[in-house]
PDBQT receptor file of N, H, CA, C and O in Angstrom, charges set to zero:
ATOM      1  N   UNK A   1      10.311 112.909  47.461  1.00  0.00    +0.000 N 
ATOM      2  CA  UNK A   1      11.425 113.788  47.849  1.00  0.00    +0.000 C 
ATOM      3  C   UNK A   1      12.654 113.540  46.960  1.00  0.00    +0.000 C 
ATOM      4  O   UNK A   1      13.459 112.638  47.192  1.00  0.00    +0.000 OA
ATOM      5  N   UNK A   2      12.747 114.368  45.961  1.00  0.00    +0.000 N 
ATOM      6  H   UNK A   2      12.093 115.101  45.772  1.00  0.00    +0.000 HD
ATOM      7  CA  UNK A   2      13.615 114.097  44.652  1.00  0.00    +0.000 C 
ATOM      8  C   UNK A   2      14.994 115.005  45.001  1.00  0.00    +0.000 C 
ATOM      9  O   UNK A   2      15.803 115.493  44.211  1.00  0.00    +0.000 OA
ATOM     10  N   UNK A   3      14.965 115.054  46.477  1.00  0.00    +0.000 N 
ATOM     11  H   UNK A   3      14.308 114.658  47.118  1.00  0.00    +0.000 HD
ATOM     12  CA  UNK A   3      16.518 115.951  46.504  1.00  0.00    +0.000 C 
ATOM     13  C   UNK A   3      17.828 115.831  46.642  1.00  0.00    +0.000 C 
ATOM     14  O   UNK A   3      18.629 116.296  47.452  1.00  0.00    +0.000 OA
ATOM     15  N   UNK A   4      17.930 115.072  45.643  1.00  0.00    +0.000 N 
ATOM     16  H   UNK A   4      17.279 114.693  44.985  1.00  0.00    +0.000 HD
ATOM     17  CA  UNK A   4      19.255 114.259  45.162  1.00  0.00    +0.000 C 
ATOM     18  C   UNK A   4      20.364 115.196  45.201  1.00  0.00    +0.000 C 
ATOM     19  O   UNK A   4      21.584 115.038  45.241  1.00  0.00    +0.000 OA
ATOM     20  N   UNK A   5      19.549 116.293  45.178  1.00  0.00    +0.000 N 
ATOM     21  H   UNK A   5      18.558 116.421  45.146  1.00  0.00    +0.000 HD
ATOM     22  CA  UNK A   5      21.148 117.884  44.498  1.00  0.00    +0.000 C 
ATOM     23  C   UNK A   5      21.089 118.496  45.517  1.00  0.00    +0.000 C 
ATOM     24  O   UNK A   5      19.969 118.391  46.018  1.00  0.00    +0.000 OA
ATOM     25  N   UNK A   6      21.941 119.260  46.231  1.00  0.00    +0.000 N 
ATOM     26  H   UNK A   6      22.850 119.346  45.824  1.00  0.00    +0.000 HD
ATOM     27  CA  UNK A   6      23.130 118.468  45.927  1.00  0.00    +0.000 C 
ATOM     28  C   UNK A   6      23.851 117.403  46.277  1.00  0.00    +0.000 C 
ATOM     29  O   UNK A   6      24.792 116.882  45.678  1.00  0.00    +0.000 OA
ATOM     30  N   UNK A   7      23.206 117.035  47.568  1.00  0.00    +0.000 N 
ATOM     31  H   UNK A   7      22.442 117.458  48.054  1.00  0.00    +0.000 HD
ATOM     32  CA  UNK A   7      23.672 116.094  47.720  1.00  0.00    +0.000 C 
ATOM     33  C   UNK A   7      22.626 115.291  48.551  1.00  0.00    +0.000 C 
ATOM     34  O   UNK A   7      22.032 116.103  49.260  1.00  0.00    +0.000 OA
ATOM     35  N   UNK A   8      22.043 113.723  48.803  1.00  0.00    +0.000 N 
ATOM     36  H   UNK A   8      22.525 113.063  48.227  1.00  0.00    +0.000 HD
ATOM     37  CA  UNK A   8      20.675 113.067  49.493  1.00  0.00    +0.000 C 
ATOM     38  C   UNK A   8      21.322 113.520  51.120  1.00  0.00    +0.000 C 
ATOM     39  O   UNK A   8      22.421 113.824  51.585  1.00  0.00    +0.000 OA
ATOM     40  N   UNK A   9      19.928 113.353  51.613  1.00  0.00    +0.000 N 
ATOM     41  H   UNK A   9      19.036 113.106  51.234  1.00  0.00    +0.000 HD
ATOM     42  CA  UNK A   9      19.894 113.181  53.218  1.00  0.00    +0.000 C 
ATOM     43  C   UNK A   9      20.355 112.068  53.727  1.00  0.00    +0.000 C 
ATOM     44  O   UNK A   9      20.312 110.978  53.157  1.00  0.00    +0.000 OA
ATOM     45  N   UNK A  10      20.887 112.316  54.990  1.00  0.00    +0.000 N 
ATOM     46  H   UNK A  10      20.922 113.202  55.453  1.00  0.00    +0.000 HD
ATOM     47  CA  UNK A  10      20.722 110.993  55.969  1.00  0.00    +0.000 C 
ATOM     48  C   UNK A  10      19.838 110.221  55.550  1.00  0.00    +0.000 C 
ATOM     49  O   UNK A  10      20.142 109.464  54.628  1.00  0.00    +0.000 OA
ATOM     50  N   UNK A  11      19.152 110.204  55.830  1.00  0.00    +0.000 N 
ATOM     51  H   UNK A  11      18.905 110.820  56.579  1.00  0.00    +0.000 HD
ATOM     52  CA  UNK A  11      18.120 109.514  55.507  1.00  0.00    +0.000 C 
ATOM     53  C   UNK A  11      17.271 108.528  54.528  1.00  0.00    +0.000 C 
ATOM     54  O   UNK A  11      16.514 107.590  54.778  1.00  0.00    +0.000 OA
ATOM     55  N   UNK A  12      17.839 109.301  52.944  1.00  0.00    +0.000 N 
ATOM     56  H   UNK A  12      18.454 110.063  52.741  1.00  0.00    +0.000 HD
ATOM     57  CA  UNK A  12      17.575 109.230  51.875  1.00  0.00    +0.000 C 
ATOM     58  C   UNK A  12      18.581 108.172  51.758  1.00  0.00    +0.000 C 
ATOM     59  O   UNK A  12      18.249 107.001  51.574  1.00  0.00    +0.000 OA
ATOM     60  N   UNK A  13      20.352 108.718  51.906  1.00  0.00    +0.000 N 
ATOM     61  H   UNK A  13      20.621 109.670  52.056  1.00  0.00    +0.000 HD
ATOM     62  CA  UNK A  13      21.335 107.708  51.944  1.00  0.00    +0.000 C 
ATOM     63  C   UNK A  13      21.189 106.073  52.720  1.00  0.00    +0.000 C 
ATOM     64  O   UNK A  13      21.804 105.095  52.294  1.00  0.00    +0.000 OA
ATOM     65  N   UNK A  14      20.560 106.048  53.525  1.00  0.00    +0.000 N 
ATOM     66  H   UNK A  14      20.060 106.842  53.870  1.00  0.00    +0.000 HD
ATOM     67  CA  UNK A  14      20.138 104.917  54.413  1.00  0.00    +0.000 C 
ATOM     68  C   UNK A  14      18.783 103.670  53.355  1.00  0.00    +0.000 C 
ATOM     69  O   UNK A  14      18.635 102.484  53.060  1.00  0.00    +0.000 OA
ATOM     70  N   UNK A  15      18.307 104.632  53.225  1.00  0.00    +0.000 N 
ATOM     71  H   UNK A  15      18.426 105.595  53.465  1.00  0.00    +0.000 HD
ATOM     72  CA  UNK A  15      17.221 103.917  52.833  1.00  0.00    +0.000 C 
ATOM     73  C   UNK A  15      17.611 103.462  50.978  1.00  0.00    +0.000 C 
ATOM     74  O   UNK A  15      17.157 102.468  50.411  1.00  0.00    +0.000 OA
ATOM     75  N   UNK A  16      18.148 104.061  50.615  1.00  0.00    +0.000 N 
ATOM     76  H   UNK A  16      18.517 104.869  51.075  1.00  0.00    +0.000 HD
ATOM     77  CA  UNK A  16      18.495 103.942  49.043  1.00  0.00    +0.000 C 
ATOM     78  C   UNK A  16      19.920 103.335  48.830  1.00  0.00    +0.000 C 
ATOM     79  O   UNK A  16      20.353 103.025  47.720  1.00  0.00    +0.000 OA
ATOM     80  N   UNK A  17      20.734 103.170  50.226  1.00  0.00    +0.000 N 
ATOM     81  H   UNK A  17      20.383 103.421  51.128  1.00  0.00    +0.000 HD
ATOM     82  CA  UNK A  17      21.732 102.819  50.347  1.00  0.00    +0.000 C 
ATOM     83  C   UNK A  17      23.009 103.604  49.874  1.00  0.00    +0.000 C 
ATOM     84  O   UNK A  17      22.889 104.804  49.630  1.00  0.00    +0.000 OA
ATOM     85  N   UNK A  18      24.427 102.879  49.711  1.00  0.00    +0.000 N 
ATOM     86  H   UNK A  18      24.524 101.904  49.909  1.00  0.00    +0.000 HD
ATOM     87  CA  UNK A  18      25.671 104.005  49.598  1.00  0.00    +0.000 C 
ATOM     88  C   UNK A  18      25.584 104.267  48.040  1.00  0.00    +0.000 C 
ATOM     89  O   UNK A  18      26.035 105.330  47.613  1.00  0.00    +0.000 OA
ATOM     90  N   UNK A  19      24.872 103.099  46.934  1.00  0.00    +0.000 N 
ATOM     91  H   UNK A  19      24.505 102.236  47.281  1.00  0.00    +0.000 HD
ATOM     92  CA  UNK A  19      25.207 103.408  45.295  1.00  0.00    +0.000 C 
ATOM     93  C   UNK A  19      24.090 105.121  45.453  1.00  0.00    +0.000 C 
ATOM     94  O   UNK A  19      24.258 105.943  44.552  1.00  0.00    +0.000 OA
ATOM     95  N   UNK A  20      23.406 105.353  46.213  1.00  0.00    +0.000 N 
ATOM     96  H   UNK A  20      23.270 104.685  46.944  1.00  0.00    +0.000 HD
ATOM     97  CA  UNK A  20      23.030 107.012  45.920  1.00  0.00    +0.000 C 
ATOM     98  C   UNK A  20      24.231 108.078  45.765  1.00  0.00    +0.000 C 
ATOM     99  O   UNK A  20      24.417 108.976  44.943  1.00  0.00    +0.000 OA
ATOM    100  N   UNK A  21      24.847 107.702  46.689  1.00  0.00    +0.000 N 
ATOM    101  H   UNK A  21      24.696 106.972  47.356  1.00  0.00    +0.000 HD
ATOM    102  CA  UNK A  21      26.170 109.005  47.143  1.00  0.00    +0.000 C 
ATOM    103  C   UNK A  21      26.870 108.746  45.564  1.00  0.00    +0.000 C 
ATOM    104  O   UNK A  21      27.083 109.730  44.856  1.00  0.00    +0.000 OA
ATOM    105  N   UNK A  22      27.230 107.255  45.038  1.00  0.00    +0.000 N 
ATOM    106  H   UNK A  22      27.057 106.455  45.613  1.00  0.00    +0.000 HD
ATOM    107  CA  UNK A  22      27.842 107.148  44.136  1.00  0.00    +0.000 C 
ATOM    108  C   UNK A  22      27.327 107.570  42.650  1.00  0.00    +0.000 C 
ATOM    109  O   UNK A  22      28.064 107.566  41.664  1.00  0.00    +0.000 OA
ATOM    110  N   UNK A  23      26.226 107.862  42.641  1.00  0.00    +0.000 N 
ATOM    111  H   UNK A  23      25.628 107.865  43.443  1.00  0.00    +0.000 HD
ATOM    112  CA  UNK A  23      25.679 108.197  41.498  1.00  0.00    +0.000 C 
ATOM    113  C   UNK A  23      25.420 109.978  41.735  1.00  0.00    +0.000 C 
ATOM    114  O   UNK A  23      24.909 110.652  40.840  1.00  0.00    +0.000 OA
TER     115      UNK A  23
């Protein structure tokens, strides 16, 4: 689930942590 754009899920953010939102 590569759906980084536009912006990650709940979910995605949790598990990949906050440097996702930052990148």
């Amino acid at each position: 689930m590569s759906r980084c754009f536009p912006y990650p899920p709940p979910g995605f953010l949790k598990t990949n942590g906050e440097s996702a939102v930052s990148k």
